[in-house]
N, C-alpha and C positions, 0 to 999 in steps of 0.2 A: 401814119408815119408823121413824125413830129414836120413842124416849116425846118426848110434847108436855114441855115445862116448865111449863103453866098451861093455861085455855079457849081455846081459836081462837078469835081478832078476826073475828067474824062481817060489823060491817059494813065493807065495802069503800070506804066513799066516808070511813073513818075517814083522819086526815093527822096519822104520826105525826110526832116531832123525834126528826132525827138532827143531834148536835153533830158535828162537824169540825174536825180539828185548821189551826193555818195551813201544816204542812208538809205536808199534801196537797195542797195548790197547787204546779204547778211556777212558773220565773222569770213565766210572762208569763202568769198567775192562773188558769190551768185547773185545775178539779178533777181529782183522780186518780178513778180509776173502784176505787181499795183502800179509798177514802172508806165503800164501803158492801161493803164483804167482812167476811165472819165474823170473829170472834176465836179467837185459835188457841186460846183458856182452853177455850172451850164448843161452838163450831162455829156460831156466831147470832151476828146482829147487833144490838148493843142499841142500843133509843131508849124516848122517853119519848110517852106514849099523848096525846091531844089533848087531853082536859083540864087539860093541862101549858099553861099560856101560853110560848111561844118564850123572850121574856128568862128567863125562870124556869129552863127546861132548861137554858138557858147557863148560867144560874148555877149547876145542880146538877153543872156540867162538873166533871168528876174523872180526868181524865187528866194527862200530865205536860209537856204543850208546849200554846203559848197556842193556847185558842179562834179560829178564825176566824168558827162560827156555827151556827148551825143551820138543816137543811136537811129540807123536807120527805119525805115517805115515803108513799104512799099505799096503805093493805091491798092495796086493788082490783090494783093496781101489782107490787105483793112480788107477790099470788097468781098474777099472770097473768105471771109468771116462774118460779114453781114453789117458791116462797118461802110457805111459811103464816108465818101473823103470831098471838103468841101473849101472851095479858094473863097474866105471869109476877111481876106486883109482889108482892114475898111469899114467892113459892114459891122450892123450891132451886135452887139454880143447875144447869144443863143439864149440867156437867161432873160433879156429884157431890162436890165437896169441900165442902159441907156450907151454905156463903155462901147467901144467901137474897138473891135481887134488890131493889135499893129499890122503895118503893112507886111506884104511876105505871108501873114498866118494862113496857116492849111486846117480845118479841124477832123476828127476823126468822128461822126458821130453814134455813143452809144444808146441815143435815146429812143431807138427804136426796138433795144432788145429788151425781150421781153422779163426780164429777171436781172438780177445781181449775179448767180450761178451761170447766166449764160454773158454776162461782162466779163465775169472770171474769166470764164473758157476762152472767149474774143481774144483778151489780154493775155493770155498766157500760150495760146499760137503767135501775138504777134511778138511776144518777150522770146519764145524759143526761136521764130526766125531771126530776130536781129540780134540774138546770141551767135548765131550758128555764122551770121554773116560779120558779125563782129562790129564794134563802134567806129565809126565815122571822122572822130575827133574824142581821144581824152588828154583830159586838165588833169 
C-alpha cells in the first residue's frame, strides 16, 4: 500500500465535501461517476473535512470550469470501497512535488486499487451514494 499523505479519518460517520464541476453532468443532469475518481497529479481524491461548512468549500473551489456544488462523501463510504480517507491539510502532497495540501484537505486514496476498472467501480458506488443522498450545497 502506497505512504498515507497524513492520519487516517478514523471516524467513519465523518461527511466529507466534494465540489463538482458543472461538466460532469451530462445533457439530462446526471452525475458522471469521474465526479469522484482520482486526480491523475496524485492518485486521490481531494475534498474538504466537515468542519468545512458546504458553501465555504464552494467557495474555496479552485478548478477551472463553474462549480455545480458540493457533494457529500462519507469515510464509512470511501472505506467500505477500499478507499482510506486521510486528514492531509498541510502535509505534502501525495505526488511529491513539494505543494502542501490546503488546510481542511481530506484525501480519498485510490492508489492502492488495483486497476482503473476497480477506480471506476470505487467512484461510481461513491457517485451513486452522494446522488441518492443529494448535494450539500449548489451554485
Amino acid at each position: 500500500m502506497p505512504n498515507p499523505t497524513g492520519p487516517v479519518i478514523s471516524n467513519t460517520d465523518e461527511v466529507l465535501r466534494r465540489n463538482v464541476p458543472r461538466v460532469l453532468f451530462d445533457a439530462s443532469g446526471v452525475l458522471s461517476k469521474t465526479a469522484f475518481m482520482p486526480s491523475s497529479h496524485d492518485g486521490m481524491m481531494s475534498t474538504l473535512r466537515a468542519a468545512v461548512p458546504p458553501e465555504e468549500a464552494a467557495a474555496r473551489w479552485e478548478g477551472t470550469s463553474d462549480l455545480a456544488g458540493t457533494w457529500p462523501v462519507l469515510v464509512g463510504d470511501a472505506d467500505a470501497n477500499g478507499l482510506p480517507c486521510y486528514d492531509d491539510g498541510g502535509h505534502p502532497c501525495g505526488c511529491g512535488c513539494g505543494e502542501a495540501y490546503p488546510p481542511d484537505h481530506a484525501s480519498t486514496d485510490h492508489r492502492n486499487l488495483g486497476s482503473r476498472g476497480a477506480q471506476l467501480r470505487a467512484a461510481r458506488a461513491l457517485r451513486d451514494i452522494a446522488t441518492t443522498a443529494g448535494p450539500l450545497h449548489v451554485i
